[in-house]
C-alpha positions in Angstrom: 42.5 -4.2 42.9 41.7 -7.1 44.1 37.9 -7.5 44.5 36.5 -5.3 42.3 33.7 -5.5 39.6 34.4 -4.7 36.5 31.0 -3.2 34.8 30.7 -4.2 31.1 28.6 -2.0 29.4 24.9 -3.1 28.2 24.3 -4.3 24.4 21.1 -3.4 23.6 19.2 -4.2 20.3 17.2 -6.8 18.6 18.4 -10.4 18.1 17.9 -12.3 15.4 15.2 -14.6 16.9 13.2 -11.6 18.5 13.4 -9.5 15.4 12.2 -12.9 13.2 9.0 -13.0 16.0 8.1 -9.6 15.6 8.1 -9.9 11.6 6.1 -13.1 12.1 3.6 -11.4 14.1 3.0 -9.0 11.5 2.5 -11.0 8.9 -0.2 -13.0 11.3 -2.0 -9.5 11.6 -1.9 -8.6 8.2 -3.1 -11.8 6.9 -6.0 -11.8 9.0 -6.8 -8.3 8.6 -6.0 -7.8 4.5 -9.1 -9.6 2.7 -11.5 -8.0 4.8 -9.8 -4.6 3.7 -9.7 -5.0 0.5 -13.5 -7.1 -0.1 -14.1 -3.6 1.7 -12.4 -1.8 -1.0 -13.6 -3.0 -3.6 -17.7 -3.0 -2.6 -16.8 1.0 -2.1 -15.1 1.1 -5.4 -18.6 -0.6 -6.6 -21.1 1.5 -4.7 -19.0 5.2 -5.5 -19.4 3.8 -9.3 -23.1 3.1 -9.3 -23.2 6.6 -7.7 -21.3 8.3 -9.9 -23.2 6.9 -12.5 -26.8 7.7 -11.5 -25.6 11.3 -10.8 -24.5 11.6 -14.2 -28.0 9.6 -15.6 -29.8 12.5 -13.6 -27.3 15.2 -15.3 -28.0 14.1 -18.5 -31.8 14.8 -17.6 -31.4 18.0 -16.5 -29.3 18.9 -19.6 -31.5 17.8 -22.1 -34.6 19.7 -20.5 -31.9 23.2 -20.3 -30.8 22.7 -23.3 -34.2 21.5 -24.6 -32.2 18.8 -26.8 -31.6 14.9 -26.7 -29.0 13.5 -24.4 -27.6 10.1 -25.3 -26.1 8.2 -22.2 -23.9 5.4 -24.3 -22.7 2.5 -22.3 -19.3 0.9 -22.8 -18.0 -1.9 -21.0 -15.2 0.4 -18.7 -16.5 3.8 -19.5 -19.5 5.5 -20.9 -20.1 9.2 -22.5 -22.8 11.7 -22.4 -23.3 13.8 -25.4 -26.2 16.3 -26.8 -27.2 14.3 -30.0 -28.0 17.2 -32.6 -28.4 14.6 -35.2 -25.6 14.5 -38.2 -23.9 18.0 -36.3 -26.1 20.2 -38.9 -29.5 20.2 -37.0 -30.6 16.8 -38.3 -32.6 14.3 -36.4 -30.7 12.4 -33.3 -29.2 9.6 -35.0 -27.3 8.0 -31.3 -23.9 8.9 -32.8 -21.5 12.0 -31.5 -20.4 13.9 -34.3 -18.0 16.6 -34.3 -20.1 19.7 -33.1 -21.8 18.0 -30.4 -21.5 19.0 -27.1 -19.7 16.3 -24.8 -21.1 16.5 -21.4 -19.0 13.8 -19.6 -17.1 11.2 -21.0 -16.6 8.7 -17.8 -14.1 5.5 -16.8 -14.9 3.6 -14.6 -12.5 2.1 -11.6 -10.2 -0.5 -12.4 -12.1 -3.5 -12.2 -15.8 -2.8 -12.1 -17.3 -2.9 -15.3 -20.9 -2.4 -17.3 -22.6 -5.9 -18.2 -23.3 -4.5 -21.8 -24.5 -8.2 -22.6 -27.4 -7.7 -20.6 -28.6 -4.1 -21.9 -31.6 -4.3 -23.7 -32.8 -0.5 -23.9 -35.5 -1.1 -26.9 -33.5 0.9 -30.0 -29.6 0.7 -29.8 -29.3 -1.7 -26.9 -26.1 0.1 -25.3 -27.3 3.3 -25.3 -30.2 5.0 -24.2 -31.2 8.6 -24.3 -33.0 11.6 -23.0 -35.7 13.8 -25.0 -35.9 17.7 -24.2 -38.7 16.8 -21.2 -36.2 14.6 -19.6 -38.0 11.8 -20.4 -35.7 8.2 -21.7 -37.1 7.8 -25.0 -37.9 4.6 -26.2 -38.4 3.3 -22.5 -41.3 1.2 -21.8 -41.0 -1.2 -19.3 -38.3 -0.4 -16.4 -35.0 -1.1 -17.9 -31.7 -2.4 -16.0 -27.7 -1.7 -15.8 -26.0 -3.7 -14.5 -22.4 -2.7 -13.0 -20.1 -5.8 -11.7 -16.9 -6.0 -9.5 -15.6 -10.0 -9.4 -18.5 -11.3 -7.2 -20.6 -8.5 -6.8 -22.7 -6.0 -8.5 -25.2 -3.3 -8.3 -28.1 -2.3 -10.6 -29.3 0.8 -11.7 -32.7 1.2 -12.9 -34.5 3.2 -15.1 -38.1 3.6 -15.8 -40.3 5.2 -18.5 -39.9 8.4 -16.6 -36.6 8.6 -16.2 -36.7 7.8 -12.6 -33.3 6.3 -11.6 -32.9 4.0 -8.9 -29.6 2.4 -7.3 -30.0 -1.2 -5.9 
């Protein structure tokens, strides 16, 4: 047949060079967009601890006053614990320490990488721990005291004062 087209059929696909451009695109986007995301991340990860730990400050409040007992709140540098303090587990005097007997109310950890500045606790008795007496009222309190909770470049404070008012800054 003389004159006639012969129709080749279409390739269709990605070449090498368009497929390298759209990967380079990406990687554009993401690079602009990541550290934002994740300076986001971690100022959340910050806040939701600070939360979490005033909630459980107010907890241990409300627990001591219900069961008309001393809560200590101690502090560790990636966690802290909330115990009723009965004293030596036998009815004694609080002595700051959990023995076995006493009531755990929360034992906490905190996100990876946020942690408690225990260096800069100064709560007047046992300077990482403070506790609650049976009116809800931190014993030992006097002057407003400060913890501090850090994440790389930031941090947030909770404060609390002589009458067990908590506040999150």
């Amino acid at each position: 047949m003389e004159g006639s087209i012969i129709l080749q059929p279409k390739q269709s696909g990605l070449t090498a060079f368009e497929l390298a451009l759209a990967l380079a695109i990406i990687a554009i986007m993401a690079a602009v967009t990541l550290p934002p995301f994740m300076q986001w991340r971690q100022k959340a990860q910050l806040s939701g601890a600070a939360a979490n730990l005033a909630t459980d400050l107010e907890m241990a409040k409300t627990q001591a006053i219900r069961a008309n007992r001393t809560v200590v709140v101690d502090f560790g540098t990636s966690n802290y614990t909330l115990f009723i303090d009965t004293g030596d587990g036998g009815g004694g005097p609080p002595n700051w320490n959990r023995e076995a007997g006493e009531e755990l109310l929360a034992e906490r950890a905190l996100p990876p990488g946020v942690r408690i500045d225990t260096a800069s606790l100064t709560f007047p008795t046992v300077s990482d721990k403070t506790r609650f007496n049976s009116r809800g009222i931190p014993m030992d309190i006097v002057t407003p005291e400060s913890v501090s909770l850090i994440q790389g470049a930031n941090n947030r404070q909770l404060t609390i004062n002589r009458l067990g008012n908590i506040d999150v800054q």
